[in-house]
C-alpha positions in Angstrom: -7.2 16.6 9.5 -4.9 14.6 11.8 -1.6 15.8 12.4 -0.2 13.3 10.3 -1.7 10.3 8.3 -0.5 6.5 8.9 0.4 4.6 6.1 0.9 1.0 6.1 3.7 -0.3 4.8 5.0 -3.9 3.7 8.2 -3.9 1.7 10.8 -6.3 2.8 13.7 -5.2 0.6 15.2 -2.3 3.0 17.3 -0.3 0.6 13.2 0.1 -1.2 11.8 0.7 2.6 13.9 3.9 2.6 12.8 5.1 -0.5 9.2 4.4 0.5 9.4 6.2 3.8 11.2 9.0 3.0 8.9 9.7 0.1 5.8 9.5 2.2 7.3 11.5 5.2 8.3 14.2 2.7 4.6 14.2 1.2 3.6 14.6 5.3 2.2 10.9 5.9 3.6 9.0 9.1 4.4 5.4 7.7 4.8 2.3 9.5 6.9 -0.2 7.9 6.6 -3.7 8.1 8.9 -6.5 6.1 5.7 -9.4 5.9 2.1 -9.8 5.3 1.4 -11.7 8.6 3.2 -8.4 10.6 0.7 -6.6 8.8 -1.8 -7.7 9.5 -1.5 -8.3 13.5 -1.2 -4.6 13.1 -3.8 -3.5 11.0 -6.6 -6.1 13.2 -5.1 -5.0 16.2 -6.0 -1.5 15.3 -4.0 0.2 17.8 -3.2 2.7 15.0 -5.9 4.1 12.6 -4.2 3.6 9.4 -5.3 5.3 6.2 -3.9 3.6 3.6 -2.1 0.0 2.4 1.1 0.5 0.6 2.4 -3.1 -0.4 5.3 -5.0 -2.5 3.3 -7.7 -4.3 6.5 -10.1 -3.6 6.8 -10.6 0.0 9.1 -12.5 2.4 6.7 -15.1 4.6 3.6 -17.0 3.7 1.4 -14.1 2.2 1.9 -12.1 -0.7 0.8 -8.1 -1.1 -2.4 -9.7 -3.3 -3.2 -11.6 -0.5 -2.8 -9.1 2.2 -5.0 -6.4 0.6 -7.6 -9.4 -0.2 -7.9 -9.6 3.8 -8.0 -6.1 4.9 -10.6 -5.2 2.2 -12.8 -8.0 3.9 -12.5 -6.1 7.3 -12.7 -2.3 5.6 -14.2 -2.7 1.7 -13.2 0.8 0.5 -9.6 0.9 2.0 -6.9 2.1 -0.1 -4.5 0.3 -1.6 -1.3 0.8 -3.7 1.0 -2.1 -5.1 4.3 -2.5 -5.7 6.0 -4.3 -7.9 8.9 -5.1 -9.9 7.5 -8.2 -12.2 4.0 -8.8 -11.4 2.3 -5.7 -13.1 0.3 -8.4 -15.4 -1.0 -10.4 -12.6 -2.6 -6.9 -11.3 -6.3 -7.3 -13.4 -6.6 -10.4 -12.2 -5.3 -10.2 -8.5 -5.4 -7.0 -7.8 -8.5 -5.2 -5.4 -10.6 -2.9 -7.2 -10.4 0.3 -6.9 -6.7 -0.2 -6.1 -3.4 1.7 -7.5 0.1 -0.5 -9.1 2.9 1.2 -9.2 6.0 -0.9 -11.5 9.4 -0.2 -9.8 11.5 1.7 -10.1 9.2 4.3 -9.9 9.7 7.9 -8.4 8.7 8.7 -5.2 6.3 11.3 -6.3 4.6 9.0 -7.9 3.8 7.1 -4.6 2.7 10.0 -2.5 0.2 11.1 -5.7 -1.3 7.6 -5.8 -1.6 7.6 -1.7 -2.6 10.9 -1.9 -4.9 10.8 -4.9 -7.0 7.4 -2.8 -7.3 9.8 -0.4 -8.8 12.8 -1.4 -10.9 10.6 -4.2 -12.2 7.9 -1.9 -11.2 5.9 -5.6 -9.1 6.3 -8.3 -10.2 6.7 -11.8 -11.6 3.7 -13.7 -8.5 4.0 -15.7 -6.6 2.8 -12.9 -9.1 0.3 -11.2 -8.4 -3.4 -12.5 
């Protein structure tokens, strides 16, 4: 195992971006965090880092949304992870959402998010109860 798993990270709301990191440092992932989609992805094609995992707000600063964002990096890697965040768009998940994929409503404890992260992971995919 590598010393310590990337995580991508888009969350533009920064008091939320502390939260996120500290809870994914504390459950021994490295995260890089990112306030927009189009950041994101310049990284994640670039692939200067191997990233493990997506970790997005669905409600984004910029032209993309998190929907959108995990849309395009599942065309480049089909079976990456991916956990959402959101706040008010939990019913949109279903029909927007990638398969296989993990939604997390805020506020939610940080556990939470490194067991989702962690359970993509370790399962390759979550549980049909989880997929939309």
């Amino acid at each position: 195992m590598e010393a310590s798993l990337v995580i991508l990270v888009i969350e533009d709301e920064y008091p939320v971006q502390g939260v996120v990191e500290d809870a994914l440092t504390d459950g021994g992932f490295a995260a890089d965090i990112l306030s927009s989609g189009e950041e994101a992805l310049t990284l994640f094609r670039g692939r200067l880092k191997n990233y493990k995992a997506l970790v997005t707000d669905v409600s984004l600063k910029g032209t993309l949304n998190g929907w959108e964002v995990a849309r395009q990096i599942r065309e480049i890697e089909p079976e990456f992870p991916v956990v959402y965040m959101t706040g008010a768009s939990g019913d949109k998940w279903a029909s927007q959402g990638v398969p296989n994929s993990i939604l997390l409503q805020k506020p939610f404890a940080p556990a939470q998010l490194v067991t989702a992260v962690s359970q993509l992971l370790n399962a390759g995919t979550p549980p049909s109860t989880t997929s939309p």
